[in-house]
N, C-alpha and C positions, 0 to 999 in steps of 0.2 A: 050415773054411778056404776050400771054394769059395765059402760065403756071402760071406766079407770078402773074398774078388777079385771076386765082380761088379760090387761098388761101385766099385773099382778101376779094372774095367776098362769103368766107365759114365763115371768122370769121364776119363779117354784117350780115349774117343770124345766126349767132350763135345770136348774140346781139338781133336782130329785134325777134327770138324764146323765148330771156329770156325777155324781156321786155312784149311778149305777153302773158305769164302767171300771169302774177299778174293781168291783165284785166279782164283775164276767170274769178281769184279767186275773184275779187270784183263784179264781175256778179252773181259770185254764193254766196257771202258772203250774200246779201239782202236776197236769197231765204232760205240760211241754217240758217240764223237768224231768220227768220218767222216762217221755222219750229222749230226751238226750241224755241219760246215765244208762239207758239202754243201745243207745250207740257208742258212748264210750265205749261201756262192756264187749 
């Protein structure tokens, strides 16, 4: 039985891994938008 939960609990962190990228990217999205409205400027 703990063979057939690693699988398990590989494809949840596969998931909980893709959902925490798009966090990073809107964390950094404010800061790379600031810099480029500060280069326009």
């Amino acid at each position: 039985q703990e063979e057939q939960q690693n699988p398990s609990v590989s494809s949840s962190t596969n998931q909980a891994q893709t959902a925490i990228p798009p966090t990073i990217i809107l964390e950094r999205s404010p800061s790379t938008v600031t810099r480029t409205t500060n280069h326009q400027q």
